[in-house]
C-alpha positions in Angstrom: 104.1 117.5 103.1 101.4 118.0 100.9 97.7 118.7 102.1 95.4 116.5 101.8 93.1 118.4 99.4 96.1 119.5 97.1 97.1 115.3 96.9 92.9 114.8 96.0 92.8 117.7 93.7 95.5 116.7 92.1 94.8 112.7 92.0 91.6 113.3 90.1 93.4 114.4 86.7 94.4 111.1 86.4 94.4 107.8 87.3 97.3 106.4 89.3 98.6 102.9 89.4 101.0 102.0 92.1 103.3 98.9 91.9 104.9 97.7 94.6 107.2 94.8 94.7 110.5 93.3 96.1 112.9 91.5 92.7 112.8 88.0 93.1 113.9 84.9 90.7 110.1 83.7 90.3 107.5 85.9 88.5 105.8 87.4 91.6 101.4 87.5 91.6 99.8 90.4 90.5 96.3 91.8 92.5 94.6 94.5 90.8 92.5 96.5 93.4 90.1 99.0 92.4 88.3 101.9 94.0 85.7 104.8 93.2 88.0 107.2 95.8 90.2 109.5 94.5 93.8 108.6 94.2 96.5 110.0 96.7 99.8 108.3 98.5 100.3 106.2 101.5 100.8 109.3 103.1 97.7 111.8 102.5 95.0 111.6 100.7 91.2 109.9 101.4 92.0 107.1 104.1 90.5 104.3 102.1 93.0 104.9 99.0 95.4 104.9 101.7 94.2 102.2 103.5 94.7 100.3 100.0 97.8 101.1 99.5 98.7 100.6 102.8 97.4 97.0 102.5 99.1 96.6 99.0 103.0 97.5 100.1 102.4 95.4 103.7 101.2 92.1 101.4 104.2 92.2 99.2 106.8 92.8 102.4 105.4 89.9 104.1 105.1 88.0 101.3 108.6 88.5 100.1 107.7 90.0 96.4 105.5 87.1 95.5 102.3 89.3 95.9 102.4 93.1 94.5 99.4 95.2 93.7 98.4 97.5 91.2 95.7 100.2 92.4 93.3 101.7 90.3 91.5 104.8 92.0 88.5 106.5 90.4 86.5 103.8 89.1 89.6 103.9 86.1 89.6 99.7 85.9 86.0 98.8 86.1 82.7 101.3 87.0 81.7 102.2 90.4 78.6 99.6 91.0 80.2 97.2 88.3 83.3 96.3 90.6 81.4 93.7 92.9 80.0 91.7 90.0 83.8 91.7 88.3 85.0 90.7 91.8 82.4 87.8 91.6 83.7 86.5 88.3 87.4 86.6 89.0 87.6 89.2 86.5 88.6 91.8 89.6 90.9 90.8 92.6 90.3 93.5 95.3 87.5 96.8 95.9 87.3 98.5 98.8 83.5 98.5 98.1 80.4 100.1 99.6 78.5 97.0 100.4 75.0 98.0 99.3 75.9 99.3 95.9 75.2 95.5 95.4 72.1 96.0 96.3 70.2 95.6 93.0 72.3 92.1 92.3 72.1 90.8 95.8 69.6 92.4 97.8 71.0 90.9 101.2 74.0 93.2 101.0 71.7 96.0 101.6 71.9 95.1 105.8 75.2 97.2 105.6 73.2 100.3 105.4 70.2 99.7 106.9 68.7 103.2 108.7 69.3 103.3 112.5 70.2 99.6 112.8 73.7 100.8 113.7 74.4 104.0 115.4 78.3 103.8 116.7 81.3 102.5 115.6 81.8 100.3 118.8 78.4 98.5 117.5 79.3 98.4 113.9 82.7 96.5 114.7 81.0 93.9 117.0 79.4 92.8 113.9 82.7 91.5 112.7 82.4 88.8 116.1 79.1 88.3 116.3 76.6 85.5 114.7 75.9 88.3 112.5 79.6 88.6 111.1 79.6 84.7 110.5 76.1 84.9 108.9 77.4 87.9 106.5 80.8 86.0 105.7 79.7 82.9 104.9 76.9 84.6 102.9 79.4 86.7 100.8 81.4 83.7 100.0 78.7 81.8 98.9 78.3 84.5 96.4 81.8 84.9 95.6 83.6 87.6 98.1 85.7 87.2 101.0 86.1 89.9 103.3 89.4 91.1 104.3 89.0 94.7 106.4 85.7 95.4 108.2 85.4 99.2 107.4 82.2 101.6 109.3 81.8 104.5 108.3 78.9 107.2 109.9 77.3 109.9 107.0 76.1 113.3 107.0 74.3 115.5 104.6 75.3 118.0 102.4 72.2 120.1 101.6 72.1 123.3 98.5 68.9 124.7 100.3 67.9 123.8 103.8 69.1 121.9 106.1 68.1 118.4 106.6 68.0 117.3 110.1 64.9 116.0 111.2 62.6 113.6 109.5 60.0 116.8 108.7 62.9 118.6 106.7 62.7 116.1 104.1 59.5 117.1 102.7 59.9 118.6 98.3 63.6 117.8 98.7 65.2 115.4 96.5 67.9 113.3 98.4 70.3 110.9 97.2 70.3 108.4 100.4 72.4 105.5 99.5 70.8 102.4 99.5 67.1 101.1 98.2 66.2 101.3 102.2 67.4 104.7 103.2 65.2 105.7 99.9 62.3 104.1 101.4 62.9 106.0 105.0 63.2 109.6 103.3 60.4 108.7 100.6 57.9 108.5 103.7 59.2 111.3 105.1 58.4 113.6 101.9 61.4 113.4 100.1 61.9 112.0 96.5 65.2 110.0 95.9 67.8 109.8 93.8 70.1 106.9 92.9 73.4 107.2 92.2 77.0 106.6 93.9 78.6 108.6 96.2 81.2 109.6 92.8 78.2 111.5 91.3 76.5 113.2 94.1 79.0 116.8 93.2 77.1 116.9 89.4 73.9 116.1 90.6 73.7 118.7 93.0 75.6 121.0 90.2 73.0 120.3 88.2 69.9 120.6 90.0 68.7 117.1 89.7 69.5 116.7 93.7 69.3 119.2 96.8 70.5 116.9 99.5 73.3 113.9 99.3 73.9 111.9 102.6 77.0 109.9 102.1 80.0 109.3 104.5 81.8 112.3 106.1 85.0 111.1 104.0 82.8 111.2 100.7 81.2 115.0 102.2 85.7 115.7 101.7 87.2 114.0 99.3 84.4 114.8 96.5 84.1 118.3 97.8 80.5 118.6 97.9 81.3 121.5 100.3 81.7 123.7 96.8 77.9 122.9 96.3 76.7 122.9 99.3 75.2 125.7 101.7 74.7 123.3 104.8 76.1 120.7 106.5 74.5 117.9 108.7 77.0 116.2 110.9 76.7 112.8 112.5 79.8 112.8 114.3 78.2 112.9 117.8 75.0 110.6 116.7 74.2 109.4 113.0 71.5 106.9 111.7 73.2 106.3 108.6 76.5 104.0 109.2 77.8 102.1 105.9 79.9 99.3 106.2 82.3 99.5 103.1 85.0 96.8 103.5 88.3 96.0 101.4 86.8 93.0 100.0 88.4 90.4 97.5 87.3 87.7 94.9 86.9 84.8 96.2 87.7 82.9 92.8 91.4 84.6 93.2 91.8 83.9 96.7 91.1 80.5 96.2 93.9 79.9 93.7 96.5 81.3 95.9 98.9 79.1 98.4 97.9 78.8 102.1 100.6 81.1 102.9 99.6 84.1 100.8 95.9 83.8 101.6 97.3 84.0 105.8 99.1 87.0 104.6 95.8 89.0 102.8 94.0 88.0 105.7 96.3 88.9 108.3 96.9 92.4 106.9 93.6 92.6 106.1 92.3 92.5 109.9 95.4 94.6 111.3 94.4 97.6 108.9 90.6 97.6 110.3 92.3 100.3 113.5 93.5 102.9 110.9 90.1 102.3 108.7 88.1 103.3 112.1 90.0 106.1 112.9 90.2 107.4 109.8 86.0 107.5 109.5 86.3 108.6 112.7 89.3 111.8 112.5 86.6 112.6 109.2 83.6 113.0 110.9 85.3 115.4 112.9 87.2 117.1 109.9 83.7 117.7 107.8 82.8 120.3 109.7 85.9 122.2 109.6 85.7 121.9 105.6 82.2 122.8 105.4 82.7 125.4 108.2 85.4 127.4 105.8 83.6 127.2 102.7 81.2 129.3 104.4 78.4 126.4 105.0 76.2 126.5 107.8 76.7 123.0 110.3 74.4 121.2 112.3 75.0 118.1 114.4 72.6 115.3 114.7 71.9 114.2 118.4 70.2 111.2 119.7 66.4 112.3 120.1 66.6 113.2 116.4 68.1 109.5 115.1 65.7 108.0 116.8 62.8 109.8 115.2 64.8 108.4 111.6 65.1 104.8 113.0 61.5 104.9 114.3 60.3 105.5 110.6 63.2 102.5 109.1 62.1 100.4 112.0 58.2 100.7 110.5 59.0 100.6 106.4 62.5 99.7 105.6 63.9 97.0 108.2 60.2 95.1 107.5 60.8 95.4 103.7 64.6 94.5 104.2 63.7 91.8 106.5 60.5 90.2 104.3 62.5 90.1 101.0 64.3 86.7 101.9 64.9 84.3 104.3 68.6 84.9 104.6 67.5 88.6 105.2 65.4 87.9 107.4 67.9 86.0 109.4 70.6 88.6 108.8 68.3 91.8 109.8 67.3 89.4 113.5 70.7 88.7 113.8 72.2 92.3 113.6 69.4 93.8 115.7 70.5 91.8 118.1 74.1 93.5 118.3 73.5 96.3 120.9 74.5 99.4 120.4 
C-alpha cells in the first residue's frame, strides 16, 4: 500500500476528481464536493479527503446510482474561504468546511473555534445533542447549510523559532491562529496575527511573513509544515484550540432532492462522524512522530497551561464573540454550558 505521505505528495500535482456510480436507465444526480485538503484514495491519504470519498461511494450504493459525486481536492473548484458562500447560493453542493473561515460573512460561525470553550472530543460531540447543536443547525439553515458529519478536530503549533506553549511565549511572534477570536487571545498575549487558511500557513512561514501557525494536527501533516518548522506544540493530551470542521452541504441542493436521497446524505452523513473522530484523534498522536523525525523539537500542552489560554479567551474573546449578536450571544451561553 502506498504511505500516506507518498499518496499526499503525490495528490498535490494535481487535482483529482473521483466518480463514482452504479449504470442505471435514468440519468443519475451529480454532487460536486469540494475541499482545501489534499487529494488521496479511500484508502490513505488526509482522513477528511477520505472521509469524502468515503461518504461519496456509500451515497451512490445506497442510493442505487441515482446520487454520484465528483470530488475536488485543493480548493481546484472554488477557493478555500469562497466555498461556504458558493454552498449558500447553490452554486456548490458539498465542503467539508472549517466553520469559522465564515467568519468574516457570518460572524456566528466563529463559536466553532472559540479558545478554550471546548477542550475534548467527548465535549465537542455532545454539541451535536445538545440545545447548542439545535441552536447551530437551525442557525446554519437559516443561512443556507445543512450539516451532515459533525467533525472536531484539537490543533497544535508549528513554530520556526521558539516554541509556543504558554500564553508568555507569544510575545514579538507573529502567529496565524485561525479564527478573528483566537487572534484576539494571542494579540493580548504579545503576538501579532496573521490571517490566512490552513492551505497557506507552509509559504507564510517559508517566507518569513509568520513564525508560528496553530491549525489542526492533520493540517501540522498533510501540508507538511514539519519542513518549516523547528518545533512542535502538541495538544494531544490537552488543547485549547478545537475546530469543528464538518462535511456540510447546500441547503438550496438538498432541498431539491426526493425524501429518500436526502435520508440517504443524512444517514451516511452521521455514520461517518466515528471515522472523522478517530481520524483527528490517531493525528494528534501521529504529529509528533512526523515532527519528531524531521528533527523538530515537541512539546505537549497539559491542563494548567490551557487554562492560562482560556483564562485570557474567557476575558477578551468569548465577551467580544458573545456581544456581537444576539444569536451569539445565545450560541456562546448555550455551548458553555456543554461540560467538558
Amino acid at each position: 500500500m502506498l504511505s500516506r505521505r507518498h499518496v499526499l505528495a503525490s495528490a498535490l500535482a494535481a487535482p483529482t476528481i473521483l466518480r463514482l456510480g452504479i449504470g442505471t436507465a435514468h440519468a443519475a444526480t451529480t454532487l460536486k464536493i469540494s475541499h482545501q485538503f489534499p487529494g488521496g484514495t479511500i484508502e490513505a491519504g488526509d482522513f477528511r479527503d477520505r472521509l469524502c470519498r468515503m461518504f461519496a461511494a456509500e451515497v451512490t450504493k445506497r442510493s442505487g446510482g441515482d446520487l454520484v459525486a465528483e470530488i475536488y481536492p485543493n480548493s481546484s473548484l472554488v477557493k478555500t474561504v469562497a466555498q461556504f458562500s458558493a454552498m449558500r447560493k447553490g452554486a456548490l453542493d458539498i465542503s467539508l468546511y472549517p466553520m469559522p473561515y465564515a467568519g468574516g460573512e457570518v460572524p456566528e460561525t466563529n463559536i466553532a473555534l472559540m479558545p478554550g470553550l471546548v477542550t475534548t472530543y467527548d465535549q465537542g460531540a455532545r454539541w451535536k445533542t445538545s440545545p447548542v447543536g439545535k441552536a447551530v443547525n437551525d442557525f446554519l439553515a437559516d443561512k443556507g447549510i445543512i450539516l451532515l458529519s459533525w467533525i472536531w478536530q484539537a490543533g497544535g503549533v508549528a513554530s520556526r523559532t521558539r516554541a509556543l506553549v504558554a500564553p508568555e511565549d507569544a510575545k514579538g511572534l507573529k502567529v496565524r491562529g485561525g479564527s478573528r477570536e483566537m487572534d484576539m487571545v494571542l494579540q493580548t498575549a504579545g503576538a501579532s496575527v496573521l490571517s490566512v487558511p490552513s492551505n497557506e500557513i507552509y509559504t507564510a512561514m517559508q517566507t518569513g511573513a509568520c513564525d508560528a501557525g496553530i491549525t489542526s494536527s492533520t493540517s501540522l501533516i498533510s501540508f507538511r509544515l514539519e519542513e518549516v518548522s523547528k518545533f512542535l506544540t502538541s495538544g494531544a493530551k490537552a488543547s485549547y484550540w478545537f475546530m469543528l470542521e464538518p462535511l456540510m452541504m447546500s441547503k438550496a441542493i438538498f432541498d431539491k432532492l426526493p425524501k429518500n436521497q436526502q435520508d440517504i446524505i443524512l444517514a451516511v452523513g452521521a455514520e461517518l462522524e466515528t471515522f472523522g473522530r478517530k481520524g483527528a484523534q490517531d493525528d494528534d498522536i501521529e504529529v509528533a512522530k512526523v515532527y519528531e523525525k524531521a528533527g523538530a523539537k515537541v512539546v505537549e500542552l497539559d491542563l494548567d497551561t490551557v487554562n492560562k489560554w482560556r483564562d485570557i479567551a474567557r476575558d477578551t474573546a468569548w465577551k467580544d464573540y458573545g456581544a456581537r449578536t444576539a444569536t451569539a450571544g445565545k450560541l456562546l451561553k448555550l455551548a458553555s454550558d456543554v461540560a467538558a
